[in-house]
N, C-alpha and C positions, 0 to 999 in steps of 0.2 A: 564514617567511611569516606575517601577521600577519594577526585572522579576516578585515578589510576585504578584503584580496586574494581569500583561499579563498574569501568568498562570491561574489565576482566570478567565479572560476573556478567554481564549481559552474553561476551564472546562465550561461557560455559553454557549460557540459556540458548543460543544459535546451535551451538553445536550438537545440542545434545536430540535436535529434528531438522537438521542445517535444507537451506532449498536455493538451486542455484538461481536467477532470475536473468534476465535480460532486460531492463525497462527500454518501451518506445516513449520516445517524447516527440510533440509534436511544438515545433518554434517560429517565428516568422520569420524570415528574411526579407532581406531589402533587394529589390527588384531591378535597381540600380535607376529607376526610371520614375523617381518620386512614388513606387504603389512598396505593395511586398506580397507576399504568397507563404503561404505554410507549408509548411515540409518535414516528415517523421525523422529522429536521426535516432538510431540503434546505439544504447551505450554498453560499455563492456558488462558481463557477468557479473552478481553481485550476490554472494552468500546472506541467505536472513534466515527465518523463522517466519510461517503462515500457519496461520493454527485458526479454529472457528472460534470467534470471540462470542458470539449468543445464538440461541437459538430463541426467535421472537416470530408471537402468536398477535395475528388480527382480526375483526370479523371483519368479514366482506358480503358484500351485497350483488348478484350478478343482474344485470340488464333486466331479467323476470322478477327479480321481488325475492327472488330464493336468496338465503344465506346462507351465508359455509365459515369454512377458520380456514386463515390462508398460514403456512409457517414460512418465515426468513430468518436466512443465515445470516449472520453479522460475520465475516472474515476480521482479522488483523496481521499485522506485521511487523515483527522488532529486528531492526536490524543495529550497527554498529555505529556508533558518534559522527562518523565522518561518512555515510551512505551517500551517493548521491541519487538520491529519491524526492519529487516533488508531487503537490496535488495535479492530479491531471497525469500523471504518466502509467501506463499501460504494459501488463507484461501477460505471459501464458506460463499456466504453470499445472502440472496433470491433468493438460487438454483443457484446461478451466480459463477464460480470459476473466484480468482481473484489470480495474482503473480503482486508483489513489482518491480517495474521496475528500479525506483530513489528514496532516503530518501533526505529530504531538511531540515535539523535542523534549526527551527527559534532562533532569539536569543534576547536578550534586556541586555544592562548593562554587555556583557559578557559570561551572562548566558544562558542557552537553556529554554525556553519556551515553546515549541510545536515542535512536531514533521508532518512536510509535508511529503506524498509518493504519486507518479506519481505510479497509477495502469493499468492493462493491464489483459484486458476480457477475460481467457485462457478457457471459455466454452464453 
C-alpha cells in the first residue's frame, strides 16, 4: 500500500464516526520586555475520530485500609496526516474535556498517514 491509499483509508476510518473538534493550545509569548506570559489561542475546527481505546481495571486502597477496583477509560484519536494536534492541547467534545497526552504519527513508505493521540478525561 502506498501513503496515497493509507490516507484515503484513514479519511474512510474518520468518516465513518467523524467528531468535529476545536483544540485550545496554550503558547508563550514574548512580553516585549525580556519576560513572556502564556496565552490559550483557539485553532480552527478539525474533523477526527475519538473512540475509547481500553477499559482498564486497578486495585485501590482508600485512606481506611478498605479496597475496592477502580475502572479507567483509555480515550484515543486518529485523525488525518496533516492535523494540526500537539501533546498538551485541549478540546471539549460531548461535554467531555479532553488534553492530548502522546501524539503516535503513523507512517507508510516514509510518509505520515494519520495522526494517533493517547487522550486523558480532564472533566
Amino acid at each position: 500500500m502506498n501513503a496515497a491509499q493509507a490516507r484515503r483509508n484513514v479519511e474512510r476510518q474518520i468518516a465513518r464516526n467523524p467528531s468535529s473538534i476545536a483544540i485550545k493550545r496554550m503558547r508563550e509569548v514574548d512580553d516585549g520586555a525580556g519576560g513572556s506570559y502564556r496565552e490559550t489561542v483557539g485553532l480552527p475546527a478539525q474533523t477526527v475520530r475519538i473512540f475509547m481505546s481500553t477499559l482498564a481495571g486497578t486495585d485501590a486502597k482508600d485512606s481506611t485500609g478498605l479496597g475496592g477496583h477502580i475502572q479507567t477509560q483509555r480515550w484515543g484519536l486518529l485523525a488525518m496526516w496533516d492535523a494540526d494536534i500537539i501533546r498538551g492541547d485541549t478540546f471539549t467534545h460531548q461535554g467531555r474535556q479532553f488534553r492530548v497526552r502522546a501524539i503516535s504519527p503513523a507512517s507508510t513508505g516514509g510518509q505520515t498517514t494519520a495522526i494517533h493521540a493517547d487522550l486523558e478525561e480532564v472533566s
